[in-house]
C-alpha positions in Angstrom: 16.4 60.3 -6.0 18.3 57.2 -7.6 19.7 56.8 -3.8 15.9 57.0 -1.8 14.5 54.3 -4.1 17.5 52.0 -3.9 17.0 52.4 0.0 13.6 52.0 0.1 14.5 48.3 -2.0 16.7 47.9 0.9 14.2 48.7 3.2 11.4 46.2 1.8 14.1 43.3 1.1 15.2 43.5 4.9 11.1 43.4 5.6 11.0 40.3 3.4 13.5 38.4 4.7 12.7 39.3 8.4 9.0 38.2 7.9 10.8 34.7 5.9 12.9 34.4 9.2 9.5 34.5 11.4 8.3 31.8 9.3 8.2 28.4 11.1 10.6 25.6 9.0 8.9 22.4 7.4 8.3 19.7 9.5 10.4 17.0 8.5 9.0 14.1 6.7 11.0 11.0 6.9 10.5 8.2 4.0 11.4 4.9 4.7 11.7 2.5 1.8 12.6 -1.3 2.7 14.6 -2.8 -0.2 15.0 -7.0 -0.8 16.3 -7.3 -4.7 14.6 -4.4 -6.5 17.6 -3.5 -8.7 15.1 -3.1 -11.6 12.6 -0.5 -9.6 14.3 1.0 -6.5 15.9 4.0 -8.1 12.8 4.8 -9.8 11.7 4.7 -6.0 14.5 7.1 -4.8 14.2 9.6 -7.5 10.4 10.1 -6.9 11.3 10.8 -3.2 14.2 13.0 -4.5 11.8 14.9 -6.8 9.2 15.7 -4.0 7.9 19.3 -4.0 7.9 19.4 -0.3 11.8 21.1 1.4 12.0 19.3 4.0 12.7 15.6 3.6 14.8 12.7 5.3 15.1 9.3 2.7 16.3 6.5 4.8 16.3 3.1 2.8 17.1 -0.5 5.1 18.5 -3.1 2.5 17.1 -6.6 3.8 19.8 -8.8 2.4 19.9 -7.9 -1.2 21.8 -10.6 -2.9 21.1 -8.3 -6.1 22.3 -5.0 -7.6 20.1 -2.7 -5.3 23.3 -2.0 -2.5 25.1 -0.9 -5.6 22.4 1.0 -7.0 21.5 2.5 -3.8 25.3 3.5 -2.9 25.0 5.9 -6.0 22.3 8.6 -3.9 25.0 8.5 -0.8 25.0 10.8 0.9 21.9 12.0 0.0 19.9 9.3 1.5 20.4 6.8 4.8 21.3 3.8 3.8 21.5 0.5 6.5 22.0 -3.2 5.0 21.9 -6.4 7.1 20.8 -9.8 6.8 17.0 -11.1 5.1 14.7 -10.8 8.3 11.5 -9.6 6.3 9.7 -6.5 5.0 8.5 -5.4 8.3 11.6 -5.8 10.4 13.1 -3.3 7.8 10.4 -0.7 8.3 10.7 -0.7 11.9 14.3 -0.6 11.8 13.8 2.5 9.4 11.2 3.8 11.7 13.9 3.9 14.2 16.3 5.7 12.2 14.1 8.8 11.1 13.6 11.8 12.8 10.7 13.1 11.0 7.3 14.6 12.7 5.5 12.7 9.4 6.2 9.3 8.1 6.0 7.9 4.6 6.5 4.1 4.3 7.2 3.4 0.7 8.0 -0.2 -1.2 11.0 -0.4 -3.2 8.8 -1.3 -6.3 6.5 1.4 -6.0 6.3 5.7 -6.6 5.5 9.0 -5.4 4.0 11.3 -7.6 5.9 15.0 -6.7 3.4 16.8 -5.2 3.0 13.8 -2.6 4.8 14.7 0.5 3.8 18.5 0.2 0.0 17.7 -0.5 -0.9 15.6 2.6 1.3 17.4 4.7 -0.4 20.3 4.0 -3.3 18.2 4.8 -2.4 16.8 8.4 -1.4 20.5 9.4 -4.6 21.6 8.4 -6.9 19.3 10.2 -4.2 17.8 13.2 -5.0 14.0 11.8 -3.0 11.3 12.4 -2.9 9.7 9.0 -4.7 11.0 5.9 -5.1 8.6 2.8 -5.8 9.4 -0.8 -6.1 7.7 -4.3 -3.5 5.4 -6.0 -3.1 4.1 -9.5 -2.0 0.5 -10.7 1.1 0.6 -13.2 0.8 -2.9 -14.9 3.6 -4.5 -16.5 3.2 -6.6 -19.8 4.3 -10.6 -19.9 8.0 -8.7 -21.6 8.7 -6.6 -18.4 10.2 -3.8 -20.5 6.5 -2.8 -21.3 3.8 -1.3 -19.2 1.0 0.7 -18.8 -0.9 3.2 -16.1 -4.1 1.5 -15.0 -7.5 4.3 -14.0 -7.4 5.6 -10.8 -8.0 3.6 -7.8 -10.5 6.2 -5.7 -10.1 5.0 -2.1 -13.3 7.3 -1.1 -14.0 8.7 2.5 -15.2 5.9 4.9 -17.8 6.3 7.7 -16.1 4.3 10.1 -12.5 3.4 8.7 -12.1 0.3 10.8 -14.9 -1.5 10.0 -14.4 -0.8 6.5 -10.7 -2.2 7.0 -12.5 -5.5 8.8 -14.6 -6.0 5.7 -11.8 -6.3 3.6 -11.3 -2.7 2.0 -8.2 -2.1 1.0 -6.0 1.1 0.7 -2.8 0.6 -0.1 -0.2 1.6 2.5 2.2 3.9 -0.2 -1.1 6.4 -0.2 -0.9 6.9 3.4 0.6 9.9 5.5 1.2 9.2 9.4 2.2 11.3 12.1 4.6 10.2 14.4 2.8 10.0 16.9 -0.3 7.7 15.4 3.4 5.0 14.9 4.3 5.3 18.1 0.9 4.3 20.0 0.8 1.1 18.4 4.9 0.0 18.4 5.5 -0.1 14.5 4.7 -3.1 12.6 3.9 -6.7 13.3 7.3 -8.6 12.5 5.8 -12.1 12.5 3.6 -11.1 9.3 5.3 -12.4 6.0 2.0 -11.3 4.0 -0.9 -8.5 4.7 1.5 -6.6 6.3 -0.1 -2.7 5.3 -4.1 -4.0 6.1 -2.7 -5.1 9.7 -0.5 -2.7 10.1 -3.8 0.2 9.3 -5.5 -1.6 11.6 -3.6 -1.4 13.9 -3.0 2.2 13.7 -7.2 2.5 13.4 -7.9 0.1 16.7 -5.7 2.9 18.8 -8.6 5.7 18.0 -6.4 7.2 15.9 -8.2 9.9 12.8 -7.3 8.9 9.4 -9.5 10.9 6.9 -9.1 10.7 3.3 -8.0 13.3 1.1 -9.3 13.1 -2.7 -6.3 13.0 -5.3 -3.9 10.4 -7.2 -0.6 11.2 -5.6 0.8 7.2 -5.6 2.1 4.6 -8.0 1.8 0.9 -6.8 3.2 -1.7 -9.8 1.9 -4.8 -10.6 4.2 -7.4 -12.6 5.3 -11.0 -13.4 2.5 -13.7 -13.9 -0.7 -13.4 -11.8 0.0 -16.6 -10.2 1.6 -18.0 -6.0 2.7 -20.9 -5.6 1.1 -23.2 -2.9 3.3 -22.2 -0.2 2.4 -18.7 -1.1 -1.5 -19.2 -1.2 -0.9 -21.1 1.9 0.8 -18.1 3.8 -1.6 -15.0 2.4 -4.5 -17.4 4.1 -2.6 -17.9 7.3 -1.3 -14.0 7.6 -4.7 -12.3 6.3 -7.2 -15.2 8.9 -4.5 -14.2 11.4 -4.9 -10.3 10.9 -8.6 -10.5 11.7 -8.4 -12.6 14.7 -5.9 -10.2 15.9 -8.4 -7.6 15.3 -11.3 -9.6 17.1 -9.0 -10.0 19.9 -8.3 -7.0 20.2 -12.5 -5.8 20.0 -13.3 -8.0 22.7 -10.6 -7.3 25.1 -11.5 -3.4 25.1 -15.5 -4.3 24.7 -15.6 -3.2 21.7 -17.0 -5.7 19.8 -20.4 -4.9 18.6 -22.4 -5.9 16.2 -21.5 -3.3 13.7 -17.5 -4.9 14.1 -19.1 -8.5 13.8 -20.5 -8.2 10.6 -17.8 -6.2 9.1 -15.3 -9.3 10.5 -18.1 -12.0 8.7 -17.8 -9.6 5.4 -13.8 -9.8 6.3 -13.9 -13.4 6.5 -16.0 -14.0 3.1 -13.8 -11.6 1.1 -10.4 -13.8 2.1 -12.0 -16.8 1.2 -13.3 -15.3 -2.3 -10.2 -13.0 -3.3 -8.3 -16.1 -2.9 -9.3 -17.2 -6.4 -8.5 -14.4 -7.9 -4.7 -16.1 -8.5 -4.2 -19.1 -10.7 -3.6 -21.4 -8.0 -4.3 -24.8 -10.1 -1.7 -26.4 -7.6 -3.6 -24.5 -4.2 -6.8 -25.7 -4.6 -6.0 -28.6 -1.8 -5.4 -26.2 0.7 -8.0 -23.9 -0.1 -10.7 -26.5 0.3 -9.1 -27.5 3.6 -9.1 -23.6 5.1 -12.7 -22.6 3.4 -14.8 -24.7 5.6 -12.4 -22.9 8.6 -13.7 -20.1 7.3 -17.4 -20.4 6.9 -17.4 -21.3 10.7 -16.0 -18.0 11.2 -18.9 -15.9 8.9 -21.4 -18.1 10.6 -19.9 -17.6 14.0 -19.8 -13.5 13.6 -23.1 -13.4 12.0 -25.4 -16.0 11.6 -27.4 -15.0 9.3 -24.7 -13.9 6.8 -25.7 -12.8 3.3 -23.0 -11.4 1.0 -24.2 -7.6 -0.1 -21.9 -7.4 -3.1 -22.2 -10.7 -4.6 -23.7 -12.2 -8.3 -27.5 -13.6 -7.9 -26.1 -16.9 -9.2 -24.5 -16.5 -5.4 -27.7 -15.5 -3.9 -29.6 -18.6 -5.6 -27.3 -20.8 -4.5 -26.4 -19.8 -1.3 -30.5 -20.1 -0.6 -30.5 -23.6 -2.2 -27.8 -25.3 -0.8 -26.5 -23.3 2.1 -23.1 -20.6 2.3 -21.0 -23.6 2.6 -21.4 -25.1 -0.8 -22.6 -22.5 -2.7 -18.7 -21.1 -1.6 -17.0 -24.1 -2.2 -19.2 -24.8 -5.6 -19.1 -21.5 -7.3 -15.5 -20.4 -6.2 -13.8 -23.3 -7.7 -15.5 -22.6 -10.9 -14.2 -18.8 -10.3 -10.8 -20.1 -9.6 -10.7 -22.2 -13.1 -11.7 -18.9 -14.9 -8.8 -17.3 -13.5 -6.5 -19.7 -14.9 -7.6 -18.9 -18.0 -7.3 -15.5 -17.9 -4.2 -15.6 -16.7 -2.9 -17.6 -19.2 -4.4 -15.1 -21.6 -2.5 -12.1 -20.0 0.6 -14.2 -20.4 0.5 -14.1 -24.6 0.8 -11.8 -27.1 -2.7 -11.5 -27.7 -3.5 -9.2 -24.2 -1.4 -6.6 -25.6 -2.9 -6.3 -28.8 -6.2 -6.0 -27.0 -4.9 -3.1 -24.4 -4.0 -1.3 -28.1 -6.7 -2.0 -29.4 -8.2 0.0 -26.7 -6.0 2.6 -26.7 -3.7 2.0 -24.0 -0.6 4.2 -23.7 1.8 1.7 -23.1 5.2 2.7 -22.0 8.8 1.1 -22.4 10.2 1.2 -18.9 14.0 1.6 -20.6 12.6 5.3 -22.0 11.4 5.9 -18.6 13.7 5.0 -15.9 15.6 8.1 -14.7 19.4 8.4 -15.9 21.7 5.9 -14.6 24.3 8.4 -13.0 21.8 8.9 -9.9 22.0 12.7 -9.8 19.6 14.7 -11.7 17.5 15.3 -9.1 20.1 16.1 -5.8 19.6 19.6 -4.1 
């Protein structure tokens, strides 16, 4: 008797395993991670790609000239992750040099300074497999850092939300940020990786990109994606300068590209006027005391492009003091009017998240804030290898 039932285990072990060997392996997913002088974030970054759910994973990681600790740091996970160093060229030129490294069917692209939650990888792959997309999107979460760096906290979730037609939502100036995307392969390939000429607005043109080539992206409901946000809210006017000249440059790009495959309607006009607007009004949202000179010199640049998309522009999510004003005076100076005051608000607020006194208000509201020191994974690197 003993002998029949130990067979019969035999029997449905060697069933088991034979139906486990039918089984088709996990795609690969390769995550590519561009590094310039993170020392303080990037094996945060690692270890969340080492502590995915999901088998099947490649981590390839492209230092851009570090002149920090990051090669030293990164050395640690070898030779469980790729690891390639050369000289500063920029963000981009690091992701496509990644891109040509990895193997993988799926492709993660994943900032040095930034997370994945575990359950990541295996959640939107399941996703893409499920409904053959090319990319699938979720939600994403904010993790602010205090003026003292060693302190932060995890914002509400960021709900990206399903989009009727992803591109024109793109043109208007919606924004999903790139570490909550999954691509395929193939969606990388059609449009030839990432524009290397782009210092700024690199993931928006990038999306775009990948959107103008028909590709499907569909969204996927769920917080699987950790973007942080630290040092003072403030760019120099260099800076200012450059996110005006990369983001104006994305959506000419994009008209371009409309009107050379006759796509331009009117749907994809008024999206770019909305585009347009937004640029103009988000650049106020730094303290840019020292950029105000070069945003009243682009602004009028960019009111000739609303006006020029749609004529007849009115702003759909704007104050009535907006409205009133825009009806009074014309678009043109109720922008420059209204924006400036906007931008000297700013400054204060900034200023305000610079003190003491904005983290006794986040307590005050019951913030969880967190000491980074009591977070950060253990020095040694290895907790997490399989």
């Amino acid at each position: 008797m003993r002998r029949t039932i130990l067979h019969q285990r035999s029997l449905i072990l060697s069933n088991v395993s034979a139906e486990m060997s039918l089984e088709p392996a996990a795609s690969l997913v390769s995550i590519i991670i561009p590094c310039y002088n993170a020392e303080r974030w990037v094996q945060e970054a690692v270890e969340s790609c080492l502590d995915q759910s999901y088998p099947n994973i490649e981590i390839i990681v492209v230092d851009d000239g570090s002149t920090d600790r990051s090669l030293e740091i990164l050395r640690r996970y070898l030779p469980h992750i790729k690891l390639e160093t050369g000289p500063n060229r920029g963000g981009n030129c690091a992701r496509n040099r990644g891109f040509a490294l990895s193997s993988g069917e799926y492709v993660q692209y994943l900032d040095a300074d930034d997370y994945l939650q575990p359950d990541k990888i295996a959640t939107q792959v399941r996703f893409l497999e499920q409904t053959n997309a090319d990319a699938v999107y979720g939600d994403f979460r904010y993790r602010r850092h205090l003026p003292d760096a060693r302190f932060s906290y995890l914002d509400r979730v960021q709900s990206s939300g399903a989009q009727p037609d992803i591109l024109a939502s793109l043109l208007s100036f919606w924004v999903v940020n790139g570490g909550a995307i999954l691509y395929r392969r193939r969606a990388i390939d059609r449009v030839g990786g990432w524009d290397e000429t782009l210092k700024a607005a690199q993931d928006t043109d990038f999306l775009i990109s990948v959107a103008l080539s028909g590709a499907t992206i569909c969204y996927q409901p769920g917080c699987n994606f950790v973007y942080r946000k630290y040092g003072a809210v403030t760019v120099s006017t260099s800076n200012l300068g450059r996110w005006l000249q990369n983001m104006r440059s994305c959506l000419s790009k994009s008209e371009t590209a409309l009107v050379n495959s006759r796509r331009l309607t009117g749907q994809y006009m008024a999206a770019l006027a909305t585009g347009y607007f937004e640029i103009a009004r988000a650049c106020y949202s730094y303290d840019a005391r020292a950029s105000f000179e070069i945003y009243a010199r682009t602004l009028d640049d960019l009111v000739k492009k609303i006006l020029e998309m749609q004529p007849q522009f009115v702003p759909t999510n704007e104050s009535r003091i907006f409205t009133a004003l825009q009806r009074s005076v014309g678009l043109r100076l109720a922008m420059h009017l209204l924006f400036r005051v906007r931008g000297a608000t700013n400054i204060v607020r900034a200023g305000l998240r610079s003190t003491f006194l904005f983290d006794i208000i986040l307590r005050m509201r019951g913030v969880k804030i967190e000491c980074e020191d009591d977070r950060r994974p253990a020095p040694d690197g290895a907790k997490t290898f399989r």
